[in-house]
N, C-alpha and C positions, 0 to 999 in steps of 0.2 A: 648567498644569492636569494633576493623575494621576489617572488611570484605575485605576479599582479593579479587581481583578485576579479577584475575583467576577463584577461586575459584567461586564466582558469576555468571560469565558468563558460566562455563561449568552445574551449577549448574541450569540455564535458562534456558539453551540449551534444558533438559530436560519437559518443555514446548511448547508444540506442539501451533502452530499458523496459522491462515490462510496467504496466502504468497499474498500479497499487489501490487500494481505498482499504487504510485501518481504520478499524472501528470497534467499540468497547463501550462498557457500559458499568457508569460509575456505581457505589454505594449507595445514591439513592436513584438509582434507575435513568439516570440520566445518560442520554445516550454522546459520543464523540465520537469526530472520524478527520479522518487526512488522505491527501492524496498525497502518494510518496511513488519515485519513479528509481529509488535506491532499497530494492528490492532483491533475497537473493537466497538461496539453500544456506545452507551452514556446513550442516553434517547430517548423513544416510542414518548414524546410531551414536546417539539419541539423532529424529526424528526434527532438525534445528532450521528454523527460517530464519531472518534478518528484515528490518526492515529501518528506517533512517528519520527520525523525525529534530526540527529545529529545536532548539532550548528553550527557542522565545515563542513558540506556537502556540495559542491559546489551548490547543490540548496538552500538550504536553504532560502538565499535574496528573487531566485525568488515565491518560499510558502510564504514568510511573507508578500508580496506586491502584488500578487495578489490576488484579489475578490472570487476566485472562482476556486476551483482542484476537480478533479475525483482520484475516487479509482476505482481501475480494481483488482477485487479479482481475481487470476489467476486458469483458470480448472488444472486437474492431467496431463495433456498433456502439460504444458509451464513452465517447468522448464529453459529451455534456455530463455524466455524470462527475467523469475529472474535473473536471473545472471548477463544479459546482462544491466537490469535498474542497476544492483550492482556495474557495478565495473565503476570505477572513468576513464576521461582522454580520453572516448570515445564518439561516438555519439551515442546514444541509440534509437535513433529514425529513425539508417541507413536501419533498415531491411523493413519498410512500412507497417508494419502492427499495428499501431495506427494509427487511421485516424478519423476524426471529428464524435462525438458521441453526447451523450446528452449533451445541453446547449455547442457543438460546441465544445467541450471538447477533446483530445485525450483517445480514449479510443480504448479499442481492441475488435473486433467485436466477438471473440472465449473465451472470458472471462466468469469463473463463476457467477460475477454477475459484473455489474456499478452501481456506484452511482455518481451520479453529484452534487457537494455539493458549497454552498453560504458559502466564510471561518467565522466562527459563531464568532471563540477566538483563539488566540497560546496563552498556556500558559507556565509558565516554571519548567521543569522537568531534572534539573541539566544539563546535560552535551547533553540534547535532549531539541526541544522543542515539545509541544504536541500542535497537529494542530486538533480545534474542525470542523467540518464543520454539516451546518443544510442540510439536503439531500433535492434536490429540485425534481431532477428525477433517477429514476434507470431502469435500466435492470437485469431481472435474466434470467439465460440460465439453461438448463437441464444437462450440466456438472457438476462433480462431483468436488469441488475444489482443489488445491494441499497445501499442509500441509509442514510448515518445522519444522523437528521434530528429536533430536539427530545429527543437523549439518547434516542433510539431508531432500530431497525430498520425498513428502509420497502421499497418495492419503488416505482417510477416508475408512472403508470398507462399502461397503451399510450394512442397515440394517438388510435386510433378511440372510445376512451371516454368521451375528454373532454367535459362538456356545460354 
C-alpha cells in the first residue's frame, strides 16, 4: 500500500510542532540558517536534540560540514522571523537580529529558548537528513514559544487557562 504524498503531508500538518531557526556558521564565516518545525530531545545522557532538514536545501552542505549549529526555538511573537529563515533565494540574515550567542553561534537574543549544540550524527531520513546535535550550552527565556499547527502560527495556551 502507498501513501499518497498529499495526502501525508496535510495529514502532518495536523501535528503541531515547535517552530525551529538552525543556524551555523561555515569555514569561512559564512553564516546559514532554516526554519525546521521537525524539531525534538533525543536523550537526557548525552544531552541530544534532533532537528530535520531537506537534502535538497541550499543549506544543507553547510549543516553537514560544520562542527557545530544552534537551534533558536522561536517565542509567539516571531513568526516573521519563520518565514523569513523559510523561503529560499534570500539573505536571511538581512534584518540583524541574529547576532553571536552561545559558542559564538547566531542566535536570536528574543528566542524561547537556544541551544548550542556540538553536530553528534546526520543520519538519513529519505528525502531529509536528520541532524543529531549533543547540547553544549543553552539559553531559556520566559517567552511562551510559537507553535506551527494546521499550516499556521499558534502560541501554546498557558496553563492556568485551560477550561
Amino acid at each position: 500500500m502507498s501513501i499518497d504524498a498529499t495526502a501525508f503531508t496535510r495529514a502532518m500538518s495536523r501535528v503541531p510542532g515547535p517552530v525551529a531557526v538552525a543556524t551555523t556558521v561555515d569555514g569561512a564565516g559564512r553564516r546559514w540558517g532554516f526554519t525546521g518545525s521537525s524539531f525534538s530531545s533525543l536523550s537526557l545522557d548525552p544531552p541530544l536534540v534532533l532537528i530535520c532538514l531537506a537534502k535538497t536545501a541550499s543549506t544543507h552542505a553547510a549543516f553537514a560540514g560544520s562542527p557545530h549549529f544552534m537551534v533558536n526555538v522561536l517565542n509567539g511573537d516571531q513568526a516573521e522571523v519563520a518565514r523569513r529563515f523559510a523561503k529560499s533565494g534570500v539573505d536571511r540574515f538581512h534584518a540583524g537580529d541574529m547576532v553571536p550567542c552561545e559558542l559564538g553561534l547566531p542566535g536570536h537574543p528574543d528566542a524561547a529558548l537556544r541551544l548550542a549544540c556540538t553536530r553528534y550524527d546526520m543520519l538519513d531520513g529519505g528525502d531529509h537528513s536528520i541532524l543529531v546535535g549533543r547540547v553544549e550550552a543553552l539559553h531559556v527565556a520566559a517567552h511562551p514559544p510559537l507553535v506551527y499547527c494546521d499550516r499556521s502560527f499558534t502560541q501554546p495556551m498557558p496553563a492556568g487557562q485551560l477550561t
